[in-house]
C-alpha positions in Angstrom: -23.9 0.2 11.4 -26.7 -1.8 13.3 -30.5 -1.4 11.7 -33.6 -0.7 13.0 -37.0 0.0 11.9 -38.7 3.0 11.9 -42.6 2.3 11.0 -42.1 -0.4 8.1 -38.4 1.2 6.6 -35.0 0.0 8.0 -32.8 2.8 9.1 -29.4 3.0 10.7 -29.7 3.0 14.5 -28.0 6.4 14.7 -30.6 7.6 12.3 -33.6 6.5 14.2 -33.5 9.0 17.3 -33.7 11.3 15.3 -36.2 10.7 12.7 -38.5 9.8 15.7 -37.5 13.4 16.9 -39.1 14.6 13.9 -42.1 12.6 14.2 -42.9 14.3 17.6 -41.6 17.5 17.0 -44.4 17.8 14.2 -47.1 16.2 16.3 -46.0 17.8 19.2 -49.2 20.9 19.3 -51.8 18.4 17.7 -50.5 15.3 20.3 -53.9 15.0 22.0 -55.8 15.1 18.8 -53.4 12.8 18.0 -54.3 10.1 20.4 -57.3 11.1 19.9 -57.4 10.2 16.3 -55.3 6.8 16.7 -57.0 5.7 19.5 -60.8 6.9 18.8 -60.9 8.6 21.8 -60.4 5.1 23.6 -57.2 6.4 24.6 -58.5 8.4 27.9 -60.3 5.5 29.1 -57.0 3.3 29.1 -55.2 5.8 31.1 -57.8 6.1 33.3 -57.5 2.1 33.6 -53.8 2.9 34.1 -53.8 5.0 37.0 -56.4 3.2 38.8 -54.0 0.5 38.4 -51.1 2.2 39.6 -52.7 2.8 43.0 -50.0 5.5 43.8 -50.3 6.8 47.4 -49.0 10.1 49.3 -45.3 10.4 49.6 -44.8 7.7 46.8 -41.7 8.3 43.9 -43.1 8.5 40.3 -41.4 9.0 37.1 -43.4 9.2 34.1 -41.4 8.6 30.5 -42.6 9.7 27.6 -44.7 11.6 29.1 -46.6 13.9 26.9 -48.6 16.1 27.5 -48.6 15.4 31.2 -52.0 13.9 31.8 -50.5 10.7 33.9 -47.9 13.0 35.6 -50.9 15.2 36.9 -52.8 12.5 37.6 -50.1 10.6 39.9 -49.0 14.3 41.6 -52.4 14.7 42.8 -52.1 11.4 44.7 -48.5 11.4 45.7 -49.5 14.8 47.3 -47.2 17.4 48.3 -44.6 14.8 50.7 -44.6 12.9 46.8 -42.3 13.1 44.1 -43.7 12.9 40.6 -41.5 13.7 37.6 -43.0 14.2 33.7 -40.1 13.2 31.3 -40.0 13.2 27.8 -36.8 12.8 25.2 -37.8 15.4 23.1 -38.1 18.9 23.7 -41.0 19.8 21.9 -43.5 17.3 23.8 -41.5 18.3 26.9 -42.3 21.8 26.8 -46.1 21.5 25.9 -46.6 18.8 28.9 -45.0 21.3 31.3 -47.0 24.5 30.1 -49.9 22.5 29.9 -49.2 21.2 33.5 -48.2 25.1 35.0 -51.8 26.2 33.3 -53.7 24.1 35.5 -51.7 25.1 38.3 -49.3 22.3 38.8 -45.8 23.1 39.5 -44.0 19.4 38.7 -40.5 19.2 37.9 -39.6 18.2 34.3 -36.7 16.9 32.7 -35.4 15.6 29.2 -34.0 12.4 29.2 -33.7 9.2 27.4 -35.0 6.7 28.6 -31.8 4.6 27.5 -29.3 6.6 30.3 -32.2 7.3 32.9 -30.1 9.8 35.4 -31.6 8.9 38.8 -30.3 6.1 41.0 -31.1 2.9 41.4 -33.9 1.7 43.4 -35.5 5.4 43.5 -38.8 5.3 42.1 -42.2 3.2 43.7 -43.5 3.8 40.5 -42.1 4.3 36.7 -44.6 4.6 33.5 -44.4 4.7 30.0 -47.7 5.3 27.9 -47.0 4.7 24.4 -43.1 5.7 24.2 -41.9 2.1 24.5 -42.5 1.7 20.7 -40.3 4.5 19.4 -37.4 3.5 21.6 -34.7 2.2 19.5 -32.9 -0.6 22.1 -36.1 -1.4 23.9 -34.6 -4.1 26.1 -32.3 -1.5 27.4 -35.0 0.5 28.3 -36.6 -1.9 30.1 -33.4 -2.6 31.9 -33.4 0.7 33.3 -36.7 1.1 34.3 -36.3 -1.7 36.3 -32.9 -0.6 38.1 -34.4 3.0 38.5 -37.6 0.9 40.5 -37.7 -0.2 44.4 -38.0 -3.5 45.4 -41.5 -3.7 46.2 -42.2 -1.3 43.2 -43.2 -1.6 39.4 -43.2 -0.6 36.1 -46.3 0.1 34.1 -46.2 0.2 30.4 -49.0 1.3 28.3 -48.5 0.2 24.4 -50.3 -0.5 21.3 -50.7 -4.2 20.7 -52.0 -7.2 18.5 -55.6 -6.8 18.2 -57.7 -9.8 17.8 -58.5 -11.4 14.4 -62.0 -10.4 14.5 -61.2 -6.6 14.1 -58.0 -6.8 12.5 -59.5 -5.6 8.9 -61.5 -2.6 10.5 -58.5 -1.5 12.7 -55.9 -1.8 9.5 -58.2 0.1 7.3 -58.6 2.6 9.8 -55.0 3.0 11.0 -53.6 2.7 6.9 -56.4 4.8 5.3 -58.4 6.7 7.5 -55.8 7.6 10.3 -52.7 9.4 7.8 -55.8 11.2 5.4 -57.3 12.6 8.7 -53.5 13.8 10.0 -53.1 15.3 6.5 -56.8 17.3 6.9 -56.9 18.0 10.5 -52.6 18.5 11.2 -51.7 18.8 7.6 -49.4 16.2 8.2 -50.2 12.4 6.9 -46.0 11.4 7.1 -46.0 11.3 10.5 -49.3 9.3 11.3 -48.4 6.8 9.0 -45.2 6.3 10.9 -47.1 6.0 13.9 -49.4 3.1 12.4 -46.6 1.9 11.2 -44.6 1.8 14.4 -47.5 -0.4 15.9 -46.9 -3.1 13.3 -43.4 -3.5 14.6 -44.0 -3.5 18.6 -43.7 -6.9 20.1 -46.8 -8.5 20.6 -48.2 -8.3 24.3 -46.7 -11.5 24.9 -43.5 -11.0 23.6 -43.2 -7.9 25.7 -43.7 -9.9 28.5 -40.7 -12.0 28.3 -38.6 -9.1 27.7 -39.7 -7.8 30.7 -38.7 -10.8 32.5 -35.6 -10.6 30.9 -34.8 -7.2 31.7 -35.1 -8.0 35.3 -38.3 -7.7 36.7 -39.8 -10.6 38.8 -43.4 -10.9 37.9 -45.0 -9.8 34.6 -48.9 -9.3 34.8 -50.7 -8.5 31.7 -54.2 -6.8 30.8 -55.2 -6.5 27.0 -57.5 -4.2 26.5 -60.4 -3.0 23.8 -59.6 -6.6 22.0 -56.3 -6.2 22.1 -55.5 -3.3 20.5 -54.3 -2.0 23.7 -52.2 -3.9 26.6 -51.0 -2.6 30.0 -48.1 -4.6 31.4 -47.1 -4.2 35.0 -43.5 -5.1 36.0 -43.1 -6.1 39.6 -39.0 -5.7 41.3 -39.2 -7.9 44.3 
């Protein structure tokens, strides 16, 4: 059996899905506080920077994976409007379901649907638009992923993908203290669960760096590969243009 990582351990590839499951179906009620903890609050400020970037306009095909708690999908349905077609996704249930209540409560009715983002079941060349704010990481065959995001997006489109990265030197001892120490004691107080934010540090360790990503990108099919670090790296936003 093929290995993997999950944060810093090496696990059979069958057993990764699932242990990532786990992960998120513990974090699933806290997940905001989570990103709010990882991420310092920065977080809201790089989607922000996302979905000014996306640029999505009425009538436009969107499919957000890994979607959350549903904060991009909302944002994106608002522009796409009501001739648009904006889909939250998510491979597990338990995120799934508090994106779409959270998503019904402010009055949005946006269709949902569990997939993985492996097998995506829509055709190819559907979507203008496909995003993935930090999922990519927790994907077991990320180049297959990739691949699919691409096929799923028109010619003319692009993929967006929001991930933890490599910060610069210069804060690397404050953000490694913070995300080995500070991050899994504050999940233990404030979620009473330290396991699974220490995975999640982990998990950021073993991402490819931003450049790194880029070429998978390029190798999974899409044309043209910009890239934005942001907040000194700790953050990059990679857009995938299908020509």
């Amino acid at each position: 059996m093929a290995q993997t990582h999950f944060g810093f351990e090496k696990v059979d590839e069958s057993q990764k899905a699932e242990k990532v499951a786990g992960v998120f179906h513990s974090v699933a009620s806290n997940y905001d506080l989570m990103n709010d903890l990882m991420s310092m609050g920065l977080h809201r400020i790089w989607k922000m920077f996302t979905i000014a970037s996306a640029n999505v306009l009425p009538g436009q095909r969107v499919l957000d994976i890994a979607g959350g708690t549903g904060d991009l999908a909302l944002a994106f349905a608002k522009k796409a409007g009501k001739s648009g077609e904006v889909w939250l996704s998510d491979i597990n249930s338990s995120m799934l379901q508090v994106g779409r209540d959270r998503l019904v409560d402010q009055g949005a009715i946006i269709p949902c649907v569990q997939l993985d983002a492996e097998k995506i079941p829509f055709a190819k060349n559907h979507f203008d638009l496909v995003t993935v704010s930090f999922g990519l990481r927790n994907m077991t065959h990320k180049e297959v992923a990739l691949k699919e995001m691409c096929r799923v997006t028109k010619p003319g489109g692009k993929t967006m993908v929001l991930e933890f990265s490599q910060p610069v030197d210069l804060i690397k001892p404050i953000y490694d203290l913070y995300s080995f120490k500070v991050l899994p004691w504050l999940g233990q107080k404030i979620a009473g669960d330290a396991q699974s934010y220490r995975y999640l540090a982990e998990s950021i360790r073993m991402h490819p760096d931003k450049e790194t990503l880029k070429q998978m990108m390029l190798d999974a099919g899409f044309d043209e590969v910009e890239v934005h670090p942001l907040s000194g790296g700790i953050v990059a936003l990679h857009i995938g243009y299908k020509y």
